[in-house]
N, C-alpha and C positions, 0 to 999 in steps of 0.2 A: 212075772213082771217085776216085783219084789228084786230078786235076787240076781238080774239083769242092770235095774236101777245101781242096784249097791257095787256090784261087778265093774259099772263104766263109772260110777266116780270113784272108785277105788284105783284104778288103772288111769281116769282123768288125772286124780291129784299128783301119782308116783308120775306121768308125763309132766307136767306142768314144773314136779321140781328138777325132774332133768334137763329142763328149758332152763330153770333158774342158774343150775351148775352150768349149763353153755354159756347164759350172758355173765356168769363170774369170770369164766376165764377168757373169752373174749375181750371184757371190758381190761383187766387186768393184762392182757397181750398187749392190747390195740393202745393203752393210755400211760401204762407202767401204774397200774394203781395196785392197792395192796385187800380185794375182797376176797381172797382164798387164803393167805393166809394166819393163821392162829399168833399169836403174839404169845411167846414164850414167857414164863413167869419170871425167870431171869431177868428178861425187861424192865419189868413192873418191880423189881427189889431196886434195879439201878436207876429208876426216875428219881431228879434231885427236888426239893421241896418247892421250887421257884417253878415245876412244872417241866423242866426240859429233862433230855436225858441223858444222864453222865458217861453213856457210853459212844464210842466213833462209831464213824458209818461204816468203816473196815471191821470192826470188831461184830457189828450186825448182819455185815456180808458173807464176814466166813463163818458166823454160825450155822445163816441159811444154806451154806453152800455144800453141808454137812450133812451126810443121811439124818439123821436126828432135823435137824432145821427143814429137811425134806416133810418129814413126818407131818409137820403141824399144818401143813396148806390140807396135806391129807387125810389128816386128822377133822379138817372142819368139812371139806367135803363131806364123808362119809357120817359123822355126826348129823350133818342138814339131811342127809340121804335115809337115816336108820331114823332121824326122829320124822321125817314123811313120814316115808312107810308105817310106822307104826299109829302116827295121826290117822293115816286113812284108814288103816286096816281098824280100829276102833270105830272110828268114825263109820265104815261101812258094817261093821258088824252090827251095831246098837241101831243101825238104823232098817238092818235087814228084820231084826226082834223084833224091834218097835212094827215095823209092817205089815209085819208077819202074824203079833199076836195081836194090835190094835187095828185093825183093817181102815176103822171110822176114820184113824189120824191122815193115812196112806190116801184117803180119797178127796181130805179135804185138801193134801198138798197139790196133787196130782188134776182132781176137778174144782172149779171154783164156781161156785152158785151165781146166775146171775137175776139180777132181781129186773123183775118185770114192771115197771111205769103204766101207770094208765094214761094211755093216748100218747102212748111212742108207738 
């Protein structure tokens, strides 16, 4: 049962952020919004002090339009994708241990005590 538990939230959490990466790019299709991708440091050197940024909207368009400007939508993908997996795969292992060697902890999550009233 243990090992079952840990199994489907391991496989729950990795689905869950592959729903997250469909509503990125849906949302980003459907509206022209900018959640996939990564903002080059480039950028971040050419923001002027008053908060705007000293570069054109041509000069941002063909960077993106560039294998490299490619990279960075792709880059955050797979960054969101490797830190799941890695969150769950921790996250189920510790709690497979935990189960496995604490039995008492596993029973208190899984059954919960109900307390008895006199005269219910």
């Amino acid at each position: 049962m243990p090992l079952f538990l840990c199994f489907f939230a391991f496989f729950f959490a990795v689905g869950a952020e592959a729903m997250w990466e469909i509503y990125e790019f849906d949302v980003d299709s459907l509206f022209s919004t900018n959640m996939q991708i990564y903002i080059s440091l480039d950028f971040y050197d050419a923001l002027l002090k008053n908060g705007t940024i000293g570069l054109t909207v041509e000069k941002i368009a063909s960077f993106y339009s560039t294998p490299e400007g490619y990279r960075y939508a792709l880059m955050d993908t797979m960054v969101d994708i490797l830190t799941d997996v890695g969150g769950a795969l921790a996250g189920s292992i510790a709690s497979y241990y935990l189960f496995k060697f604490r039995p008492e902890r596993f029973a208190k999550l899984i059954y919960k005590e109900k307390k008895i009233q006199d005269g219910i």
